[in-house]
N, C-alpha and C positions, 0 to 999 in steps of 0.2 A: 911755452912748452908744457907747464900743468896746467894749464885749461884746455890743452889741447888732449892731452893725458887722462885728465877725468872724464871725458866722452869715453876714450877707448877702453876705462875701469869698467865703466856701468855692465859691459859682455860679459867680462870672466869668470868665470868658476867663484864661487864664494870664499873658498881659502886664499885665493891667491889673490885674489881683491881685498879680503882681510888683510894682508901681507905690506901691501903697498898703503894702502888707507892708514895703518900704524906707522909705515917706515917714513912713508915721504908726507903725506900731511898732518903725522901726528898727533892722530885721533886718538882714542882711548877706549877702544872696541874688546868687551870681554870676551875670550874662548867662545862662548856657549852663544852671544849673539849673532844675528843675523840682516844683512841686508840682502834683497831681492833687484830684481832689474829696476835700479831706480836711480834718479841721477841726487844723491845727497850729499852736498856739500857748502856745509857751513862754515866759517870758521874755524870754529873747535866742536868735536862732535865726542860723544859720551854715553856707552851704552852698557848698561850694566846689566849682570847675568841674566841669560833667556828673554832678553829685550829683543824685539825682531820689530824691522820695515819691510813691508811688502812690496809687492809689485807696482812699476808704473807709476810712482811719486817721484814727486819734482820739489826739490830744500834748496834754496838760492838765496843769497844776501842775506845770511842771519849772522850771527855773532857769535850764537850757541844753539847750540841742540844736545836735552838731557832727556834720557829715560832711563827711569827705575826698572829693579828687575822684574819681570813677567810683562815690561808694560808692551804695546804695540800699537803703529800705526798700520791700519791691513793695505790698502791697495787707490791708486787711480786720486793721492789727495796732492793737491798744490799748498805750500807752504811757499810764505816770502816774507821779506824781512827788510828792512834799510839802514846799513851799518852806520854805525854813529863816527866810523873813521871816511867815511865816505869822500872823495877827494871832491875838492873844488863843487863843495851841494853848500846852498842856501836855504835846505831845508831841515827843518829841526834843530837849529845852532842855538836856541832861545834855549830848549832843554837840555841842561846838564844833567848828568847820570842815565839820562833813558839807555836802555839795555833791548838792542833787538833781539829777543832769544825765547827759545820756545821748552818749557822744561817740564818734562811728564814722570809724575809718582810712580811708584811702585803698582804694581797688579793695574793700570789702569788701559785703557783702548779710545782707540780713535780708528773709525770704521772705513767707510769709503767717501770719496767723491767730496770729502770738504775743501773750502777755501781758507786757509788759515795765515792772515798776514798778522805777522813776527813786528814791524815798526816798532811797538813797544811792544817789554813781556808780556806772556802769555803764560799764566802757572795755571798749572793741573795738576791735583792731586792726588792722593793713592785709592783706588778700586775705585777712578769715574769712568764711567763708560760715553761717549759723546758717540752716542746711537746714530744708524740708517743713513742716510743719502742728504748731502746740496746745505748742511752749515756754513754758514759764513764766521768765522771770526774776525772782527776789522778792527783793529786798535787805532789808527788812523783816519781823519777824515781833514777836514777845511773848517778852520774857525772863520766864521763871517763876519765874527765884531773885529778883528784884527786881522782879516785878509792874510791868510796864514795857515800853513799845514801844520796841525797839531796831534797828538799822539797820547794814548793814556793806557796802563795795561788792563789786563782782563784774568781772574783769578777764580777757578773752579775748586773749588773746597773737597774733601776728599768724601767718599761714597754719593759722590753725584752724579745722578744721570741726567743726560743733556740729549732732548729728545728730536729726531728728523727734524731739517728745515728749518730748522732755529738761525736766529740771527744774533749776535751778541754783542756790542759795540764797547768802545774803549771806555773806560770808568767801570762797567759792570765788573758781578761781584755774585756769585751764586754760592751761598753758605753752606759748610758740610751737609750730608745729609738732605740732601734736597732735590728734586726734581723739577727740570724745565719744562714743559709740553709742549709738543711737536709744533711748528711752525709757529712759534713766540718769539717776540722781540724784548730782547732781555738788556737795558740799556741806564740800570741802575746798582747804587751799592746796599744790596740787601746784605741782611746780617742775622737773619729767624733761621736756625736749620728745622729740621721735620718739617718742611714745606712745600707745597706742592705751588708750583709758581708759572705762570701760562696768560698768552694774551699778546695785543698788539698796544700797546706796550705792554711788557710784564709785568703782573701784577699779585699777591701772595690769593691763591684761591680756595686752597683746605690746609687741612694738619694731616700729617702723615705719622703712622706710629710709631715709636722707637723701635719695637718689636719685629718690623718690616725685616725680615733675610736677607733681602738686600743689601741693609742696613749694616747689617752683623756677620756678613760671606767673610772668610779667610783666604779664597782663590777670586781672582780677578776674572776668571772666565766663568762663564753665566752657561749653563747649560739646558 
């Protein structure tokens, strides 16, 4: 009956899906936040002042889902996840504590059109912006020395921008203050912030100034 029920949430009026979203799955939805036509439901969901989801996303088998306040996802992204309570799976029994859940800072954005698998964490930090169209995040792939689906998180530092088409892979690690270039494959733990970092596979390419505005904004939205 609530799977059948969260189809017929995603139509209504914003208050009154607020309403039920707190009462019967016990979310923790602030006053001021917002969700749009979109089907989310995770587990446990966490959206703290002027956090908004837009339109046309889909959150399925996660664990958790956090956003800080001002943070947002805008429109048209897939999120997915593979709960660690997952009944009768042979997959991922080898790791203990992985946490499928996706949890976004304060002031930060996630744009359109990404793919973001949740398997393991996914942390994003406060004022990153993960720019433009067709990221992939994939925390999950197939180990081939041990015939085996394995899992590793992925950790976005805070004033990071994460530029179109990017690809990110489980283990990477993009330190504060840092920028990715569009269509790079980012599939390491770097740890250099002021860095401008781009390539197939990524790789550190300049220094970027502490001085950047970017660097030093107080509002998450970039005008």
């Amino acid at each position: 009956m609530k799977k059948v029920l969260s189809f017929i949430v995603v139509f209504f009026p914003w208050k009154i899906k607020r309403w039920l979203l707190v009462k019967i799955w016990k979310y923790e939805l602030h006053p001021t936040s917002k969700i749009g036509l979109s089907y989310i439901f995770p587990v446990k969901l966490i959206m703290d002042e002027y956090s908004s989801i837009g339109h046309f996303n889909i959150a399925i088998n996660l664990e958790q889902i956090i956003l800080g306040q001002k943070s947002s996802i805008a429109r048209s992204n897939w999120i997915t996840g593979y709960p660690t309570n997952k009944k009768k799976s042979l997959h991922f029994t080898h790791q203990i504590g992985r946490r499928s859940e996706l949890i976004i800072g304060n002031d930060s954005a996630i744009t359109k059109h990404h793919h973001i698998d949740c398997t393991n964490q996914i942390l994003i930090g406060d004022y990153v912006t993960i720019a433009g169209y067709y990221s992939q995040f994939l925390t999950h792939s197939i180990n081939i020395y041990d015939s085996k689906q394995d899992s590793k998180p992925i950790k976005i530092g805070d004033y990071c921008f994460v530029g179109t088409n990017s690809v990110l892979l489980g283990g990477a690690n993009l330190p504060a203050y840092s920028v990715l270039g569009a269509k790079s494959l980012l599939n390491k733990d770097f740890n250099e912030g002021y860095t401008l970092y781009g390539g197939v596979p990524a790789k550190p390419i300049s220094r970027i100034s502490s001085e950047a505005k970017y660097f030093i904004r107080e509002e998450g939205f970039v005008y």
